[in-house]
C-alpha positions in Angstrom: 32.0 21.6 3.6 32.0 19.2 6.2 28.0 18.5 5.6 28.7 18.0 1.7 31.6 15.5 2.5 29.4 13.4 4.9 26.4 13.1 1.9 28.6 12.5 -0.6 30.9 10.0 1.2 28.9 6.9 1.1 26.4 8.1 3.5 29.0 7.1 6.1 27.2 6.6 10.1 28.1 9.2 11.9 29.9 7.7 14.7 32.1 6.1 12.0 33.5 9.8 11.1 34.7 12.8 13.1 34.0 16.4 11.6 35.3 18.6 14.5 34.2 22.0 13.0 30.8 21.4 13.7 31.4 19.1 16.8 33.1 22.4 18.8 30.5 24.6 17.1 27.8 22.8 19.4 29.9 22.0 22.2 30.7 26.0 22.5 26.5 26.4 22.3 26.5 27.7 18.2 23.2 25.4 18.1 21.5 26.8 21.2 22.6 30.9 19.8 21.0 30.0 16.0 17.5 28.5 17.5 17.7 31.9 19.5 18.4 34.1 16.9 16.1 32.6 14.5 13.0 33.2 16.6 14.1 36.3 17.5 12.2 38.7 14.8 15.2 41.3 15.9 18.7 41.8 17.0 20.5 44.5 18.7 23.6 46.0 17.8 25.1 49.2 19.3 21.6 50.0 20.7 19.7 49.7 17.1 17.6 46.7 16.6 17.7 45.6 13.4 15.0 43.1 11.7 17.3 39.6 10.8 17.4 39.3 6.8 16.0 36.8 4.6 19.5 35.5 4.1 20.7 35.8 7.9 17.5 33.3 8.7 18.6 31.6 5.5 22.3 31.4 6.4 21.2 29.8 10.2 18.8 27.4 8.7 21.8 26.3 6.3 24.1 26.5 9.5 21.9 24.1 11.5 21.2 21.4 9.2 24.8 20.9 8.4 25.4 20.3 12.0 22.6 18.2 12.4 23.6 15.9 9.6 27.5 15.6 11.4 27.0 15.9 14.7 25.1 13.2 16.3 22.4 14.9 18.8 21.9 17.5 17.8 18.7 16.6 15.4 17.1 15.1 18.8 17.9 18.3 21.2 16.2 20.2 18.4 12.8 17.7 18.2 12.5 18.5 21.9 11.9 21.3 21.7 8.1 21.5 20.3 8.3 25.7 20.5 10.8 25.8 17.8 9.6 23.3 15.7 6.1 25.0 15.1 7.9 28.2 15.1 10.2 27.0 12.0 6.9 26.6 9.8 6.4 30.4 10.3 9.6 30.7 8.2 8.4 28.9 5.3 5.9 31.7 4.7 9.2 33.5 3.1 9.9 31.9 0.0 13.5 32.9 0.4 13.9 30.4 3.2 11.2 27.9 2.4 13.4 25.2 1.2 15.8 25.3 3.9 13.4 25.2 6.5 11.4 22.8 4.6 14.8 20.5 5.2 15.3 21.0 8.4 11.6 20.6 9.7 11.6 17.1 7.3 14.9 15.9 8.9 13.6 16.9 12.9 10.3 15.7 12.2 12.1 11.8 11.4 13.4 11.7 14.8 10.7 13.3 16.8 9.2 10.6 19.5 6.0 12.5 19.4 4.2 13.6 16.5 2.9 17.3 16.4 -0.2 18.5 15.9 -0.6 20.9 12.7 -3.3 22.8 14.3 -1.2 24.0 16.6 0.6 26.1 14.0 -0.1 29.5 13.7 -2.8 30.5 10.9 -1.7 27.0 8.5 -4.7 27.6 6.6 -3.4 31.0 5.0 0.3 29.4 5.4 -0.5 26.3 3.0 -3.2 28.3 0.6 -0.3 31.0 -0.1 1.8 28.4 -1.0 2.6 28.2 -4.7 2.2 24.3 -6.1 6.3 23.7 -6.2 5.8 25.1 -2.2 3.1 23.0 -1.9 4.6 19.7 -3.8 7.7 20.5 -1.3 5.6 20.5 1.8 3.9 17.4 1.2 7.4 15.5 2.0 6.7 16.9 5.4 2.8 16.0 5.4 3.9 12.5 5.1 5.3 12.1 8.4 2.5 14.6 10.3 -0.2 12.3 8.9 0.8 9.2 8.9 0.4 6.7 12.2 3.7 5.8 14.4 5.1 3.1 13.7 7.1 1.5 17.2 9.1 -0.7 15.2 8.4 -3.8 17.2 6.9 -6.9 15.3 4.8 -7.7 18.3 2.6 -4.4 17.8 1.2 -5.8 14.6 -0.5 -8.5 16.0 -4.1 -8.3 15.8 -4.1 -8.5 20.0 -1.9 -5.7 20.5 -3.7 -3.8 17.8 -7.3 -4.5 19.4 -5.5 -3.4 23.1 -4.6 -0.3 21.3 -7.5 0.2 19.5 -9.4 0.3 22.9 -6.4 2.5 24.5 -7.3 5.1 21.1 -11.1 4.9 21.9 -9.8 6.3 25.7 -7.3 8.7 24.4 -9.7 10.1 21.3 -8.2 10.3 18.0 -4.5 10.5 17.4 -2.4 13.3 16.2 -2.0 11.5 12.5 -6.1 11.5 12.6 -6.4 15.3 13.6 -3.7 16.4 11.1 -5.4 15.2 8.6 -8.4 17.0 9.6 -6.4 19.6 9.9 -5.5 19.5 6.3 -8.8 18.7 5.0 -10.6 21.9 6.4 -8.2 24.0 4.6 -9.8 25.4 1.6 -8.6 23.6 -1.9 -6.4 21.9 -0.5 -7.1 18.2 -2.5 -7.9 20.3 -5.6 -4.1 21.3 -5.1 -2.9 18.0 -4.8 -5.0 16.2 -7.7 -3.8 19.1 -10.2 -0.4 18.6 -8.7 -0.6 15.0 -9.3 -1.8 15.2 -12.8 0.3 18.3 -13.7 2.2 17.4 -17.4 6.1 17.8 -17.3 5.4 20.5 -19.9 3.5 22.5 -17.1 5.7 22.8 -14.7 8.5 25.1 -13.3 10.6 27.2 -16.2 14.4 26.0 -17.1 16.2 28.9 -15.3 14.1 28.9 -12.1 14.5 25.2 -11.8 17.9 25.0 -12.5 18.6 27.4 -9.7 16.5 25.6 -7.6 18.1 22.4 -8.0 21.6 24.0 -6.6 19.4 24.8 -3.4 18.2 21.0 -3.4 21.9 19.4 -3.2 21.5 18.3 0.1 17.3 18.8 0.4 16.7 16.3 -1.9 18.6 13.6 0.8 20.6 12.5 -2.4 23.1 14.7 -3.9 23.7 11.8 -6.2 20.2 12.1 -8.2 22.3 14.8 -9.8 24.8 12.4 -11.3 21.9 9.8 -12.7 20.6 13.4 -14.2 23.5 13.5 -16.0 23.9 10.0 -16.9 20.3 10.5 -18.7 21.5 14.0 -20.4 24.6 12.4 -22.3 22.6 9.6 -23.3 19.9 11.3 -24.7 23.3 14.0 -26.2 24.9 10.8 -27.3 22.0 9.4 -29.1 20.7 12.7 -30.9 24.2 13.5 -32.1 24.4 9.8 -33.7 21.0 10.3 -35.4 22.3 14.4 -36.7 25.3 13.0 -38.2 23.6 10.7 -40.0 21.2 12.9 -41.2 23.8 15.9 -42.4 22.2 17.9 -39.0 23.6 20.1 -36.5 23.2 18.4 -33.1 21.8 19.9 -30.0 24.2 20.5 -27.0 24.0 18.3 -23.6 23.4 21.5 -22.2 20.1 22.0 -23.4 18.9 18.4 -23.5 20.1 18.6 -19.6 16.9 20.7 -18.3 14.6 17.9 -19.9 15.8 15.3 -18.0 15.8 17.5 -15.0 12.1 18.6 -14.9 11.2 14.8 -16.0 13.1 13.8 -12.4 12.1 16.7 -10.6 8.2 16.0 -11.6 8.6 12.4 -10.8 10.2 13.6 -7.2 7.1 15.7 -6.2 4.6 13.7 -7.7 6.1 10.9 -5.1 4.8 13.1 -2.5 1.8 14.0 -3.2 0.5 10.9 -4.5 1.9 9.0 -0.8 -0.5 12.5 0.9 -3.5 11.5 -1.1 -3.5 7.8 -0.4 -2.5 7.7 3.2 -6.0 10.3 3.4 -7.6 7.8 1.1 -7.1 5.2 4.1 -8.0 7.6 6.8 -11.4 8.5 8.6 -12.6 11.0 6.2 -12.5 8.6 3.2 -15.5 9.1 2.0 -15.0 12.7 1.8 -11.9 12.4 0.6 -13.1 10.0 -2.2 -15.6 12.4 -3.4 -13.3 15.0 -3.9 -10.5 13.0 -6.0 -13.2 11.8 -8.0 -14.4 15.5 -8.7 -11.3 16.8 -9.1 -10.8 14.4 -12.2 -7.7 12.7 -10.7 -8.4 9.3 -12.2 -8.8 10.6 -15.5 -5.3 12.9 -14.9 -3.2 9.7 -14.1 -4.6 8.1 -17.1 -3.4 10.5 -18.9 -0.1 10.4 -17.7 0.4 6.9 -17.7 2.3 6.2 -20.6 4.6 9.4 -20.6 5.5 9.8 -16.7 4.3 7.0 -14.4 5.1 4.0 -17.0 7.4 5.3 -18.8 10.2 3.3 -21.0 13.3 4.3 -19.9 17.1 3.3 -19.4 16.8 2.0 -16.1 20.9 2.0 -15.7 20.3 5.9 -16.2 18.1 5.7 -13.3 19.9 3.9 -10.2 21.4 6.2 -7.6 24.6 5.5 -6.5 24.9 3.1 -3.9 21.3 1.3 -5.4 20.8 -1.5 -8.2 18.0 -1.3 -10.8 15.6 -2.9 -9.1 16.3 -0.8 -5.6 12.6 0.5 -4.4 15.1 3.9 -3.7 15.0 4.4 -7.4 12.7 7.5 -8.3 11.4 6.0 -10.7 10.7 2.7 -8.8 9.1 4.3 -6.0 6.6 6.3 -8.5 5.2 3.3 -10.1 5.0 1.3 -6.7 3.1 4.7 -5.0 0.6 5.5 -8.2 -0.3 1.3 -7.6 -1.2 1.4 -3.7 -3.3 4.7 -4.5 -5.0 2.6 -7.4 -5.4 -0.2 -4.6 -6.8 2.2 -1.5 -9.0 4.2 -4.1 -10.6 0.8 -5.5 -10.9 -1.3 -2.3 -14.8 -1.9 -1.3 -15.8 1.8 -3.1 -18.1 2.0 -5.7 -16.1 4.9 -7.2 -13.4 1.9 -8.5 -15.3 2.2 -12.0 -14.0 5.0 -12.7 -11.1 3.4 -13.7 -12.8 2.7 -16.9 -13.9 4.9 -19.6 -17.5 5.0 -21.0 -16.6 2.4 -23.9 -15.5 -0.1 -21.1 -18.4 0.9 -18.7 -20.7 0.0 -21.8 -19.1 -3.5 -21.7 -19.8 -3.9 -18.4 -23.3 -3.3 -19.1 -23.4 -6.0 -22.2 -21.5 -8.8 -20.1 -24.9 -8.2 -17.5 -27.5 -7.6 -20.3 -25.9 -11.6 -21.8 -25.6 -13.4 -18.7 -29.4 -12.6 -17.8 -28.2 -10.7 -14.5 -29.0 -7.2 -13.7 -26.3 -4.8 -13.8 -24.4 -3.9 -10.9 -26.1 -0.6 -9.1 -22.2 1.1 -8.5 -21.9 1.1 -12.8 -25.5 2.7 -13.2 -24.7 5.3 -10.3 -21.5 5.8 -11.8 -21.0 9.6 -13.1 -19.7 9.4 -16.9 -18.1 13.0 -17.0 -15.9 11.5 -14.6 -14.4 8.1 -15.6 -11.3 8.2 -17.8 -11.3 9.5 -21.2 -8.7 8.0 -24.4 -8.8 4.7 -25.7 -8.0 2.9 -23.2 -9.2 2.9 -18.9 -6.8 2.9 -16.1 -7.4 -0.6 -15.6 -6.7 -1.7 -19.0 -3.8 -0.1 -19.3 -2.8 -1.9 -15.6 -3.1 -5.3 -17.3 -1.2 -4.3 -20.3 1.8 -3.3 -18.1 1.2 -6.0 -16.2 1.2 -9.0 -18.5 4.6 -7.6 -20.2 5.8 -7.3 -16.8 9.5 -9.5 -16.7 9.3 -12.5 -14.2 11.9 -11.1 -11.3 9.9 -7.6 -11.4 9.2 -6.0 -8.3 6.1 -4.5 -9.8 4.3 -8.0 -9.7 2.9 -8.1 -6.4 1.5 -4.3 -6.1 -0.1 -5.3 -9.6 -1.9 -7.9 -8.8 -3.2 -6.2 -5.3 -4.3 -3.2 -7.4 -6.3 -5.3 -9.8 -7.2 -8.0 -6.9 -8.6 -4.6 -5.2 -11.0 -3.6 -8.0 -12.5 -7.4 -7.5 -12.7 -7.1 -3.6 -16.2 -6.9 -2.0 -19.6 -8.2 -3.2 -18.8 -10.7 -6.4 -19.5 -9.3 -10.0 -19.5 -12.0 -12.7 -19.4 -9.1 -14.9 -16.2 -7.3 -13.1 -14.7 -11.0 -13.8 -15.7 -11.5 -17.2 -14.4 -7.8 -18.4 -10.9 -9.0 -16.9 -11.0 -12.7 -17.8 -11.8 -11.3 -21.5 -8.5 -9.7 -21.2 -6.4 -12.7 -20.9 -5.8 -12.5 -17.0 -6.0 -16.0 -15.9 -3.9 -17.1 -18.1 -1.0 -14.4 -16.9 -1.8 -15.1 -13.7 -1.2 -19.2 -13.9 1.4 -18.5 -16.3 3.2 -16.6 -13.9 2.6 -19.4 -10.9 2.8 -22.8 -12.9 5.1 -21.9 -15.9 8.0 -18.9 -14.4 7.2 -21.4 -11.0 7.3 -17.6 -9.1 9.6 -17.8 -5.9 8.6 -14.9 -4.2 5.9 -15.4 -1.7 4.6 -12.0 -1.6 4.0 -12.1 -5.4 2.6 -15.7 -5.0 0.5 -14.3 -2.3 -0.8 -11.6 -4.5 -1.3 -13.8 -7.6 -3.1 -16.3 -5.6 -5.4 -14.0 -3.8 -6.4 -12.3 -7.2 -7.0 -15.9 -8.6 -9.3 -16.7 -5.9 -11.3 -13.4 -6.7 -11.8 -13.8 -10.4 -12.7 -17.3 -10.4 -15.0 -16.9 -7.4 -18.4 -18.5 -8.3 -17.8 -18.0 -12.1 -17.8 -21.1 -14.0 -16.3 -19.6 -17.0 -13.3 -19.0 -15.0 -12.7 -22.7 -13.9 -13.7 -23.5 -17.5 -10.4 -21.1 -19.2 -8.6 -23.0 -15.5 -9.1 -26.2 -17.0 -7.9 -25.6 -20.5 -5.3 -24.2 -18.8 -3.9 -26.6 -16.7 -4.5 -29.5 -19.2 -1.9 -32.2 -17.8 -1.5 -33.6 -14.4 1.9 -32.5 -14.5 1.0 -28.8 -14.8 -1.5 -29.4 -11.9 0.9 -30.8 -9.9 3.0 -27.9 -10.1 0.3 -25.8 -9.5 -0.6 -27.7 -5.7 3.0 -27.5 -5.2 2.8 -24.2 -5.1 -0.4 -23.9 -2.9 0.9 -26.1 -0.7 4.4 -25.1 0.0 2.6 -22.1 2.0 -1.3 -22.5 3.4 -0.8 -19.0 4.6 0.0 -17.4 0.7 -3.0 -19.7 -1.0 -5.4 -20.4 2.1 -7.8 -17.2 0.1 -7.6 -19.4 -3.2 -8.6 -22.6 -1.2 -11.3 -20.4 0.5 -13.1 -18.8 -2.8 -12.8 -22.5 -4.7 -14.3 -24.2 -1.6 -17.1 -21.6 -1.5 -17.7 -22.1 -5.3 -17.5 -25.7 -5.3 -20.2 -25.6 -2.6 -22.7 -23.6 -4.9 -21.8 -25.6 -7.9 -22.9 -28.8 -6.4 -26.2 -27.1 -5.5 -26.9 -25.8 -9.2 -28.8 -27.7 -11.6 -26.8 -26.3 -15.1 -25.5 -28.5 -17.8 -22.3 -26.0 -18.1 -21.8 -26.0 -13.9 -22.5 -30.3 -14.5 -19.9 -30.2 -17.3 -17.2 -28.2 -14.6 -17.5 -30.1 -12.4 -17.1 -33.6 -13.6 -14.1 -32.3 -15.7 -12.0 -29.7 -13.7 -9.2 -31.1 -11.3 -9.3 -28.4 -8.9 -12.6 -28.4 -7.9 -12.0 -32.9 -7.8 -9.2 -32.0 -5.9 -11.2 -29.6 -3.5 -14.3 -32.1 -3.5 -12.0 -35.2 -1.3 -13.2 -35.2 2.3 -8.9 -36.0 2.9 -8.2 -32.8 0.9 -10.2 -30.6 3.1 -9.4 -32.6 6.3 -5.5 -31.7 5.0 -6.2 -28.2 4.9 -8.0 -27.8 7.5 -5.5 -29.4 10.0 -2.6 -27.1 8.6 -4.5 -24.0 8.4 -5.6 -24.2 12.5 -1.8 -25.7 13.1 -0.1 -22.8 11.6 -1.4 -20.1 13.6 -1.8 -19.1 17.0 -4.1 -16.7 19.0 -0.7 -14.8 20.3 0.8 -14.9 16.1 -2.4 -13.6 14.6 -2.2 -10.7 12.6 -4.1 -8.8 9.8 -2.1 -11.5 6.9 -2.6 -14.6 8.9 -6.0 -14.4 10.5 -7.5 -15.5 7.2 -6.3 -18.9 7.9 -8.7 -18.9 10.6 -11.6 -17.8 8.4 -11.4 -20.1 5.7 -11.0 -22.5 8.0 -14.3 -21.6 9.5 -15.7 -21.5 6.1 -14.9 -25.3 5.7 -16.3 -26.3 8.9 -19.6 -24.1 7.9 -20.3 -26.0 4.4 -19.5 -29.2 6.9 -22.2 -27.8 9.0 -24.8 -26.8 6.2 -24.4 -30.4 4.8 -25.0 -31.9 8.6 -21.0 -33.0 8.7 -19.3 -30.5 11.4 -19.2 -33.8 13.8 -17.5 -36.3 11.1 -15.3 -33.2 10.3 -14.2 -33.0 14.5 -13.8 -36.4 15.0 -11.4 -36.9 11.9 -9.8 -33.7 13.5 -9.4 -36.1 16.6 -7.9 -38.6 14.6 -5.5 -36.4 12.9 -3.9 -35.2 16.6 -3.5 -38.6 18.0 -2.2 -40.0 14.7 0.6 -37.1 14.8 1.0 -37.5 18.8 -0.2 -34.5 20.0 -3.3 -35.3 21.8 -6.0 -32.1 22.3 -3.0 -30.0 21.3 -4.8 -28.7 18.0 -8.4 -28.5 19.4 -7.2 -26.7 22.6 -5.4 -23.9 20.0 -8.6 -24.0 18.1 -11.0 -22.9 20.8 -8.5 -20.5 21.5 -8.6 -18.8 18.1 -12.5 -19.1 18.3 -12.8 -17.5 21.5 -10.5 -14.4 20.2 -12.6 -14.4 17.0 -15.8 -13.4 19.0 -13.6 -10.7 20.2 -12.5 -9.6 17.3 -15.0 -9.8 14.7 -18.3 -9.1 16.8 -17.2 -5.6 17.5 -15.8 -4.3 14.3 -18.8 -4.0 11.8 -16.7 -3.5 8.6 -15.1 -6.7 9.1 -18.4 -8.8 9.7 -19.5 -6.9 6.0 -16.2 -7.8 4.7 -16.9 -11.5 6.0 -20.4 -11.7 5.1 -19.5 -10.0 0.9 -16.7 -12.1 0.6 -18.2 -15.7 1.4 -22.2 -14.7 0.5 -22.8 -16.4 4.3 -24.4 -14.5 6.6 -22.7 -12.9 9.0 -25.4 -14.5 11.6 -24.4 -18.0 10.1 -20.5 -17.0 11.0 -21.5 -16.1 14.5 -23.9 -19.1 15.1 -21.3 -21.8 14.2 -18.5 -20.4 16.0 -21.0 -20.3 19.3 -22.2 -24.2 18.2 -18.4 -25.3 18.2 -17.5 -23.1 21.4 -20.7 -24.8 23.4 -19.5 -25.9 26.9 -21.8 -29.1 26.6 -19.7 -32.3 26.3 -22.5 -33.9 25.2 -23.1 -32.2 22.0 -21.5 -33.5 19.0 -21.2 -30.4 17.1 -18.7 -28.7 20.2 -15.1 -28.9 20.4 -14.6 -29.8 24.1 -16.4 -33.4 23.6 -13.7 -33.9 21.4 -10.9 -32.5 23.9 -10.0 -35.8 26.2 -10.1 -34.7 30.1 -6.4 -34.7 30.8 -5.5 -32.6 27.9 -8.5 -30.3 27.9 -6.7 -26.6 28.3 -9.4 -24.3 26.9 -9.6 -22.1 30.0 -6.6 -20.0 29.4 -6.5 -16.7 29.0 -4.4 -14.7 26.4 -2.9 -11.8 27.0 -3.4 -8.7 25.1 -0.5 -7.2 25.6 
């Protein structure tokens, strides 16, 4: 009772309430008794030993988790001890007790400092193949925490220094417990199959009315919100409300809340697991069996299962007051419902990102497309869509992908949606530039959605503006058509001046747009084509690009901004494009006119050597970082179409000791200020 009072109260903290039942129950050792009786497979009494029951273990389980949720402590005591806690998945094997323990192992594993190792539990591979899929769906909430890397918490940990000393610690250490789990899991027999049919199992398919209903009384407190029942309900007397409205008017009898209830139920209840499984399968889509996993979603047909599901499940229209848990608004990421969509988008973005298998996101009709966009641009078609297996790419009218953009261009302007959108889509684009892969999406009207969204709603949010300006830079990459639809786009110089407004108010959001419109002004100007000639004398961005100033601008904020010690995995690309602007300098025999305006820059802001000294810096932990990590010199080398050599070359030209050469940094470093010596710590 005590344990219902404390969910239901406003998720109070516990040292804000007192609940002395269970307090004197673990002061008096009741905690320390139920561990001991639960692994205990008998008791005695009066000389018999007697096997514990299903509902005794069931009973303790239930006993132990209430106290854990009032009692502050007592979920830590029980994480230390790593005996129990592999023991408890031994009672899961009962189905009796599986969703008690289930709870109990979820709510110890959220506290526990270290994470344990799944092949340390007895005979898992016949444990998780026994399970049935509502087991299996259940036991992937637990997955999520075994497989997934620590986080500490602590900002400075996701700097790209402490992540490269760690990286070198891991390479010491071997691989982590997250990386063996997931081994673990993938040796098991089935096991992805599981999980894709799960994922694309249709509400219709799952667990019967009287069975789940039942279930649902055992979830109360499982499901970590007591309160989903009440938006349940909310849904069941609307749904009541409306169907007895529409049977009046038609002279009919109308049908009861209590049979409209179960529908709204399983609709929640599917949504709930498929939250689970889909978070399983992406976080082993980003792991270091990718490729193996990648060839097993793709056989197992789950891109052509989600499509499928799209428009009844994942995107579904729905009352979204009907949806908010108590406590949450509408737009809360808590929201079931919410959460789905945002999940189902970063597996779309991990399965597309640098794989050829991202075409499978289209169906043959839109494949075929592909092909014609190659076959009337003269180029030859991309080897990923030839190699691509057609019994395996999405079937209906309409691809993944397409249906992505339709979502996404009726999307309302203060959606939360926008930003994994746009990295979804941006994902498809990412690696080796594919005019056709651009054209199939500009055809579609995305440009204009996407400046529509930054020059006409004037977007706020600097994630979203982050997301819409990396996707920009990838679909107008090199393609002329693109900067053509930019231009009728942006037709007035106010528009335009919006449109800067927004790059500029934050180098660090845009600084991939000013990169990719750079590199394609640089190939433009070295193409003799009436349609690139026409381009460029007409379109204001790539004028705007063009000015020696405009560059110089840029590339004084974008070294300014960021710091060897503040580098991360969002920021360092401030660094690399402004690297690629000092290359195209180089190429066109300009890297010492670009230096020496640098020079200028610093005195005329009165900070002598400051920003050269920080730049030598970052240069100096680039050769660090990027000439021992191979797929981010490919990623460098796909993404620009410079050689990787060409990278490494100018970074060792402007890091050159020699005062004398014109093309280094240090001549341009006066004496007194020169501090390029340093050292930077890496932890």
């Amino acid at each position: 009772m005590e344990a219902m009072a404390f969910v239901t109260e406003e998720r109070k903290l516990t040292q804000e309430t007192t609940y002395p039942n269970t307090y004197i129950f673990d002061l008096f050792g009741g905690v320390d008794l139920l561990v001991e009786i639960l692994m205990r497979p008998t008791i005695s009494i009066r000389g018999q030993k007697l096997k514990i029951s299903d509902e005794m273990s069931k009973d303790c389980l239930s006993i132990l988790y209430n106290t854990c949720v009032c009692t502050e402590g007592v979920t830590k005591r029980l994480a230390e001890k790593n005996d129990f806690v592999i023991f408890l998945f031994t009672l899961m094997t009962s189905k009796k007790t599986f969703l008690q323990t289930a709870t109990l192992i979820e709510d110890i594993l959220g506290v526990k400092k270290e994470m344990i190792r799944l092949d340390e539990v007895p005979n898992l591979s016949s444990l998780v193949s026994n399970f049935d899929q509502q087991q299996l769906a259940n036991f992937c909430r637990i997955l999520a925490v075994t497989i997934s890397e620590m986080d500490t918490g602590n900002d400075d940990k996701h700097t790209l220094l402490a992540k490269n000393a760690q990286q070198k610690k891991s390479l010491s250490l071997g691989p982590s417990a997250a990386e063996i789990n997931q081994a673990a899991l993938l040796s098991i027999p089935g096991f992805v199959e599981r999980l894709c049919k799960l994922a694309t199992r249709k509400v219709s398919e799952s667990t019967g009315t009287a069975s789940f209903l039942q279930e649902l009384e055992e979830w109360y407190t499982w499901l970590d919100n007591a309160l989903v029942l009440d938006a349940l309900m909310r849904v069941a007397n609307e749904e009541s409300e409306h169907n007895q409205g529409a049977s009046e008017e038609n002279g009919l009898p109308h049908t009861s809340t209590r049979t409209q209830l179960p529908q709204s139920m399983k609709i929640m209840h599917e949504i709930m697991y498929k939250l689970e499984v889909l978070y399983v399968l992406c976080v082993l889509l980003m792991g270091r069996q990718r490729n193996q996993v990648h060839r097993m979603i793709a056989e197992f047909k789950l891109i052509p299962g989600l499509n499928n599901l799209f428009d009844k499940l994942i995107w579904r229209k729905h009352s979204a007051s009907a949806l908010v848990l108590h406590g949450h608004n509408q737009n809360c990421d808590c929201s079931p419902d919410i959460t789905l969509k945002i999940q189902f988008l970063r597996l779309l973005q991990s399965f597309s990102d640098h794989h050829e298998n991202k075409y499978l996101l289209l169906n043959n009709q839109e494949l075929n497309e592909l092909s014609a966009i190659s076959l009337k641009a003269n180029i030859p078609e991309v080897e990923a869509v030839l190699n691509t297996d057609r019994s395996l790419v999405c079937d209906g009218k309409r691809g993944l992908l397409t249906r992505l953009l339709q979502v996404m261009k009726k999307e309302p302007a203060e959606s939360s949606f926008r930003f994994w959108q746009a990295r979804a889509v941006e994902s498809f684009l990412r690696g080796t530039t594919s005019y056709a892969d651009q054209m199939f999406l500009l055809k579609r009207g995305l440009l204009e959605h996407i400046l529509y969204c930054i020059v006409d709603s004037e977007c706020k949010s600097r994630d979203v503006l982050q997301s819409y300006f990396d996707l920009l830079g990838e679909l107008m990459k090199f393609n002329v058509d693109a900067f053509k639809r930019f231009n009728k786009y942006i037709n007035t110089d106010a528009k335009f001046q919006v449109f800067l407004k927004q790059i500029n108010s934050s180098l660090v959001d845009s600084n991939m747009l000013v990169r990719c419109v750079t590199l394609s002004l640089d190939r433009f100007e070295n193409q003799v084509d009436m349609k690139v000639a026409e381009v460029l004398s007409e379109c204001r961005l790539l004028a705007y690009i063009s000015q020696v100033p405009t560059q110089m601008s840029f590339l004084f904020r974008l070294i300014n901004i960021i710091h060897v010690q503040t580098l991360t995995q969002e920021n360092v690309s401030c660094l690399n494009t402004s690297l690629v602007i000092l290359m195209l300098a180089r190429r066109k025999e300009r890297l010492p006119l670009y230096l020496r305006l640098l020079q200028r820059m610093e005195h005329s802001k009165k900070y002598p050597g400051f920003l050269l000294n920080n730049f030598h810096h970052l240069l100096r932990f680039w050769q660090q970082h990027y000439l021992h990590k191979d797929k981010d010199s490919t990623c460098l080398e796909n993404s620009s179409c410079i050689s990787f050599s060409y990278w490494k070359e100018t970074v060792s030209i402007l890091l050159n000791p020699d005062r004398q050469s014109p093309s280094a940094l240090v001549s341009y470093i006066e004496e007194p200020y020169m501090d390029i010596d340093r050292d930077f710590a890496e932890e």
